[in-house]
Each structure stands twice: as C-alpha cells, then as structure tokens.
MARVO-735956 format. One record per residue: x, y, z of N, C-alpha, C in turn. Coordinates in pm, whole numbers, plus 32768, in hexadecimal, padded with zeros to 4 digits. Each point is the difference from the previous one (the first is absolute). Layout:
<sites>
XYZXYZXYZ...
</sites>
This chain:
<sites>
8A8475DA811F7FAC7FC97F957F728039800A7FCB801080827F57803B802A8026807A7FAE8054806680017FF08092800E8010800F7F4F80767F7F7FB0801A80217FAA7F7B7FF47F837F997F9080207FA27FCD7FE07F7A805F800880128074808B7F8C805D7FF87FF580697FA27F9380197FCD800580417FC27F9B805F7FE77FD2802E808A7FB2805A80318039809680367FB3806B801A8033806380048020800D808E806A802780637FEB800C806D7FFC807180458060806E7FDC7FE88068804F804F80857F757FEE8097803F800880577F8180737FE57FF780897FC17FFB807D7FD07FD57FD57FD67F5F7F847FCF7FEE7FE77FC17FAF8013803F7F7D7FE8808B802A7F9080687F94808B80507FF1806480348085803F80507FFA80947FDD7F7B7FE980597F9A804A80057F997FD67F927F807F907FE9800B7F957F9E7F9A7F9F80957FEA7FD2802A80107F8A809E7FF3800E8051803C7FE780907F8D8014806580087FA7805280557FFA7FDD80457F9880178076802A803C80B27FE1805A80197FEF7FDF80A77F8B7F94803C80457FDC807F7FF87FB080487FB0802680807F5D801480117FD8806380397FE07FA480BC800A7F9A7FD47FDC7FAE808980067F787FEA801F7FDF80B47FE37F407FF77FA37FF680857F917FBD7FCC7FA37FDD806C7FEA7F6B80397FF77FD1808080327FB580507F8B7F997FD77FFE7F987FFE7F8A7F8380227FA08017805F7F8280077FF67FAC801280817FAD7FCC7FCE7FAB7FD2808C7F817FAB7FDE7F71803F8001801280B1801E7FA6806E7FE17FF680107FA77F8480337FCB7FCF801F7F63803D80757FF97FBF806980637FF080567FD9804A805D80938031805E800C8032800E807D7F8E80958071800F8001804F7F8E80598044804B809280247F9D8056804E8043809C801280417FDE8085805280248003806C80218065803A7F84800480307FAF7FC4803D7FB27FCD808880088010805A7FA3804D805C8023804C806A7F7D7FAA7FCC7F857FC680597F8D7FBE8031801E7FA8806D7FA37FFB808480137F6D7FC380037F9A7F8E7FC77FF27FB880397F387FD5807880217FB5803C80677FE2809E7FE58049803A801380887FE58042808280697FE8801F7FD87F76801A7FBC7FAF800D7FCD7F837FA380367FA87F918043801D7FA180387F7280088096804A803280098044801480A0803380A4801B7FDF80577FB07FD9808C802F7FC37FD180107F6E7FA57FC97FDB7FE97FB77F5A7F9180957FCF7FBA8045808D7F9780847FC580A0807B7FE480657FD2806B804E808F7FF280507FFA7F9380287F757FC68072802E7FA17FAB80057F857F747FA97FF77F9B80207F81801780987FD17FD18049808D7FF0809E7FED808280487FAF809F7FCA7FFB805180507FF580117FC47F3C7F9C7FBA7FF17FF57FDA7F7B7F9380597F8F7F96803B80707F9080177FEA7FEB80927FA97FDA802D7F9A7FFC809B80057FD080528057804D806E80077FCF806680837FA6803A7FD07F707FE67FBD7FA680737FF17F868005804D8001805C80587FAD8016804A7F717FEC7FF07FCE802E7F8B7F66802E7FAC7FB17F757FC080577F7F800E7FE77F8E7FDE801A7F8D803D7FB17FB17FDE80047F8A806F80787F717F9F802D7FC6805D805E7FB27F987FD47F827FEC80107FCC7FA67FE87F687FE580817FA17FEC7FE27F9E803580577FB580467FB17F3D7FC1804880027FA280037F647FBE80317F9B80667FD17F77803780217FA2804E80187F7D7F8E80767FB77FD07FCE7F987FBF80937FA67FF87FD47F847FDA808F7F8E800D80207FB27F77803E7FB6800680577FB57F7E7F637F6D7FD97FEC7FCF80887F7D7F997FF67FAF800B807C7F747F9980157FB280318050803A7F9680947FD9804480617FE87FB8806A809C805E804C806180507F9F80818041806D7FA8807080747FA980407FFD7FCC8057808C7FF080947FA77F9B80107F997FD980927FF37F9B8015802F7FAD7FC5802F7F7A8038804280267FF0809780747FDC803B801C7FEF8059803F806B802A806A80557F858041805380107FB080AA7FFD7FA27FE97F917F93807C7FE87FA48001807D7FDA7FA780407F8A802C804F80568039808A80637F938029804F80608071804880897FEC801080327F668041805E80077F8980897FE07F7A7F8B7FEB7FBB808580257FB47FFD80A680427FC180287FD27FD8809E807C80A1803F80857FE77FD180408043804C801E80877FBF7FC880227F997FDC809D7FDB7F8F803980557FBE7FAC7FED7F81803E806C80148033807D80767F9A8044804F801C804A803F80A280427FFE7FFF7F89807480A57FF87F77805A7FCE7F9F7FED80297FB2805C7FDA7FCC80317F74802B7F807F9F7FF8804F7F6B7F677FAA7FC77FD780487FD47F6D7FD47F7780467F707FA97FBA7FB6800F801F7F8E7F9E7F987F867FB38006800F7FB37FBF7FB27FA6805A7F637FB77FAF7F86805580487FC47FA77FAE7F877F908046800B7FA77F927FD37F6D80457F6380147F9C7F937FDB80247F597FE17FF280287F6780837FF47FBE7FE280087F73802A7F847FB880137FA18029804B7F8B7FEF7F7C7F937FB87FB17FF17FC37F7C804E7FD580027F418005807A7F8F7FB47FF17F8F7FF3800B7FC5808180358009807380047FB9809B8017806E80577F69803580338016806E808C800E7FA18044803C804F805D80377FD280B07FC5806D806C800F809E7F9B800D804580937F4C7FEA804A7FB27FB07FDB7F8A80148038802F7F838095803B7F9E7FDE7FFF7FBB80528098801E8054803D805D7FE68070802A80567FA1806180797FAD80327FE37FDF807D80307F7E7FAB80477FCA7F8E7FF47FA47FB680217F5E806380107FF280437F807FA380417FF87FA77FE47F7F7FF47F687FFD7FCC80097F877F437FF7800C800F7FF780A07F41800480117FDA80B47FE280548049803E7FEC807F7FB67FEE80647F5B804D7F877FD4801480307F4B7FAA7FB37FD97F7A7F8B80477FC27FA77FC37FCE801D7F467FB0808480607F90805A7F7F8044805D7FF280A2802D7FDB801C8062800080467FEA7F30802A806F7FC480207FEA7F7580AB8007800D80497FCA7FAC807A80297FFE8026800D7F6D809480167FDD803C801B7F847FD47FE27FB87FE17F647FDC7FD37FA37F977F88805A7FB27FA8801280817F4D805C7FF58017806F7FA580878060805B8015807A7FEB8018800E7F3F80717FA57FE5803C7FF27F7B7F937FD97F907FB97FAC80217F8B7FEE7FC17F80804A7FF47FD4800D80557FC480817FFE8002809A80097FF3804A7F9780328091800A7F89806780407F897FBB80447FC7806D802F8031800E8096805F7F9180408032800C8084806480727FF5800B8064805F804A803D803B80797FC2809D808080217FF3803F7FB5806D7FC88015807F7F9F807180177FF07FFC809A7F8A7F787FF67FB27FDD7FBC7F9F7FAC8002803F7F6D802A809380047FD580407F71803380527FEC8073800D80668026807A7FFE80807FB07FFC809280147FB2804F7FE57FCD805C804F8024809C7FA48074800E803A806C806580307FAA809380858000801C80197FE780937FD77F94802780097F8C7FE07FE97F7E802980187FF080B07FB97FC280337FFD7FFA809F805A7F637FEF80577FF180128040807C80828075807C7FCE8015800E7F7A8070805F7FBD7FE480A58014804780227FCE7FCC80C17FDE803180237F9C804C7F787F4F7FE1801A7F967F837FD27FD88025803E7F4A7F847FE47FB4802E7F937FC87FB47FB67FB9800F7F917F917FC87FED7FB9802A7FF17F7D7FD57FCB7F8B800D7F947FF37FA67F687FF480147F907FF67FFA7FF87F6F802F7F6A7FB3802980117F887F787FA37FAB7F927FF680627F887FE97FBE7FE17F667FBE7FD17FCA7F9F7FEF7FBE7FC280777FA47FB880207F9A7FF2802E7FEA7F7480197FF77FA1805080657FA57FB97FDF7F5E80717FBE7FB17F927FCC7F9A80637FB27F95808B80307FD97FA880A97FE5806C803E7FB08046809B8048804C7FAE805780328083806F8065805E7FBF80237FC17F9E809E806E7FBD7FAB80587FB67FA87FD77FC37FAE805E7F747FA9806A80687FBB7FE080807FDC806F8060805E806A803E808C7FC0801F80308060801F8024804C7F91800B7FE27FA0803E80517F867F9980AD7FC57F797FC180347F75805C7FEC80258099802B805B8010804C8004809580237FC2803D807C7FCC7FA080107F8A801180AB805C7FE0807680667F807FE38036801480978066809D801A802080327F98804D808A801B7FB5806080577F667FF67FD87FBF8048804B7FD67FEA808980097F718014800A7FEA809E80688017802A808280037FB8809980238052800480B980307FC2804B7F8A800F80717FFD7F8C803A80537F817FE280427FAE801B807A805E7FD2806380337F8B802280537FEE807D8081807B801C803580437F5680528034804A7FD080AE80147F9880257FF97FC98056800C7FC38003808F7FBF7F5B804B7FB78020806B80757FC8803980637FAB803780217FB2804880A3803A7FFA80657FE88092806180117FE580647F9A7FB97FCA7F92800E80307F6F7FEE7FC27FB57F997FF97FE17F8F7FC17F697F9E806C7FA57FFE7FDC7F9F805E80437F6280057FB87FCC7F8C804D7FB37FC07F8C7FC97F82805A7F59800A7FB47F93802880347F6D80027FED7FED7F7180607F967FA17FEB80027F8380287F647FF37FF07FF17F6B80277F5C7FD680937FFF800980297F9B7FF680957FB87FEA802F80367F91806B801A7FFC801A802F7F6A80387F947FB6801C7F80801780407FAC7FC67FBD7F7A7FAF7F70801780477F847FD97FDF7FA680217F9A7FEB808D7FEE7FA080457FCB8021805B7FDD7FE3804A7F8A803980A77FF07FA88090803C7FA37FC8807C7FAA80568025802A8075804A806F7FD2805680268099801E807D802D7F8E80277FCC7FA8805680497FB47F9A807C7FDA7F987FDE7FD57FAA803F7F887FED809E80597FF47FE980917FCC806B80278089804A807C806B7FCF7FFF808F802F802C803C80947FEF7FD080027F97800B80D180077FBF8056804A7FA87FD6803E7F938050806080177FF780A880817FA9800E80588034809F805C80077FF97FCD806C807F80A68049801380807FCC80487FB27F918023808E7F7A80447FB37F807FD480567F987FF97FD77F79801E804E7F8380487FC37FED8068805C7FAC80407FF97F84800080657FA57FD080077F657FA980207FA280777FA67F9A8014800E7FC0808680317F7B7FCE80877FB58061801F7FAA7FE67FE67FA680727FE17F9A801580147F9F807A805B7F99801280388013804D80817FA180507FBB7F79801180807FAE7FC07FD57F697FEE7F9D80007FB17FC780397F9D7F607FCE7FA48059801E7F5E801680887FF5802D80267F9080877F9A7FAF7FFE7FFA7F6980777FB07FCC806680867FE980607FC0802B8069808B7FE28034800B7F567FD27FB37FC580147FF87F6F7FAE80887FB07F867FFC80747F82805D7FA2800980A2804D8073802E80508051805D7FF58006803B7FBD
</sites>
C-alpha cells in the first residue's frame, strides 16, 4: 500500500523507457555542497563518471569551448548543486571553466560556492542584459578563493527576466565563454516553472535535466 501510494521519482528505472534520452548519471546523497581536489568519496566518483560519459555526448571540436545547460522539471531537485560540482571536477582534469548563475529568478550558486562576500560589489547577468555598455569580462569574477573557475553570478533580480534574456546579449556572454573557456556550465530556471531557459535552449551544446529522488512527482515526467 506505502509503495502503491508513492508517487515520487526514485531511481533512473523511472525515466528508463518514459524519455528519449540517455541516462548520463546517478549521484549519491551527501551532506557536502560542494566536493574538494583529490576527492576520493562516492559523489566525486559520481561527478567524475557523470564528466566522462557527458564528454561522449559532447561535440568533438577542438577550436571551441562547449556549453553545457544544467536545469530540472521544479526548484529545489539540485542544479546548482549539480553545475557548481561539475565545474569543481572539470577543473579537475585541467580544463578552463566558466560557470554562469543564469537562473536569473532564484540563484543558489552564490551560496553553494559560499562566495557571496566576494561578488558583494561585483555585476552579474541581470547588469550585463540591461546594460549594453558592459562587456562580459567586466562581469565575470575571476577564480574565487578557494576555486580555479570563473563565475558569472546571475546579479540582481528583475521583474522581467524572460524579456532580458530574449535581448540578444546573453548569446554574447555564451559566445565569449566559448571562445575563452573550455567549459560554459550555465545553471538555469526550471523549465516547468518559467519559460526562461526554453527561450535561450538553442545556444548548448548539451543539457543536462536533473531529477531528485524522493522530491520529484512521477506524473510530471
């Protein structure tokens, strides 16, 4: 009667033959935010299976850096949880990474990354989109202590976050990242919520859809 009554998602059984999709990883419960270098626990073996099979998804072009969409069905399943460690463990492997909070209505990654005394006076997206005399290097926030990515925090609040991204300006922060960086992690809204990352979904070259065990309704599948 418990099991017949749940009706939460539990593990990728869930997904397998419901979406047309690969199945790129399952990451374990931990009470770490964020995981450290040389990192030896079952979640950093878990975002280090999740960098290799990303890659066999990824285009092979050398001359460009890839962008890489993070986002879920509603808020609170783990994308800023999932974007900031997976730019924790690129860095890892030695690669350039940039990762953008574009999720513009509820950031997280400032307080995943617990750097928000650093971005105090710093500008992010919101700034960037609104104002056109900013250039992206003016917003990105080199190497946060203790990291060795960059970040783009997602700035301000605004009323009207779908009609900013729509402006044409965030392309140009995607397209500097893939020119300087090997990596653009970009954290985004819910899609089930908001149409904010629909609007701007053509501009990566993967996106990986995060579900959480026990939170998600398996109806909204």
């Amino acid at each position: 009667m418990k099991f017949l009554l749940d009706n939460k998602v539990k593990d990728k059984t869930d997904f397998e033959g419901k979406v047309n999709a690969p199945i790129l990883g399952e990451i374990p419960t931990s009470d770490k935010k964020i995981i450290e270098h040389n990192d030896r626990s079952s979640l950093a073996e878990a975002f280090r299976i999740l960098r290799t099979n990303m890659n066999f998804l990824l285009p092979q072009d050398p001359d460009q850096g890839k962008v890489i969409f993070v986002t879920a069905t509603i808020r609170g399943e783990g994308k800023a949880f999932v974007s900031t460690n997976m730019a924790q463990v690129l860095t890892m492997s030695n690669k350039k990474v940039l990762l953008i909070g574009a999720d513009i209505r509820s950031p997280k990654v400032l307080d995943y990354l617990k750097i928000a005394d650093q971005a105090r006076y710093a500008k992010g997206i919101t700034e960037y989109l609104i104002d056109r005399s900013l250039n992206p290097e003016e917003i990105i926030i080199h190497k946060p202590n203790p990291y060795q990515f960059d970040v783009v925090y997602s700035g301000i609040i605004a009323p009207n976050p779908s009609e900013l991204l729509m402006n044409g300006r965030f392309e140009d922060i995607i397209n500097y990242g893939k020119q300087n960086y090997d990596f653009v992690l970009v954290d985004t809204a819910p899609v089930s919520l908001v149409t904010d990352t629909l609007l701007i979904a053509d501009q990566a070259d993967l996106t990986i859809y995060v579900s959480r065990s026990n939170y998600l309704d398996k109806r909204m599948i």
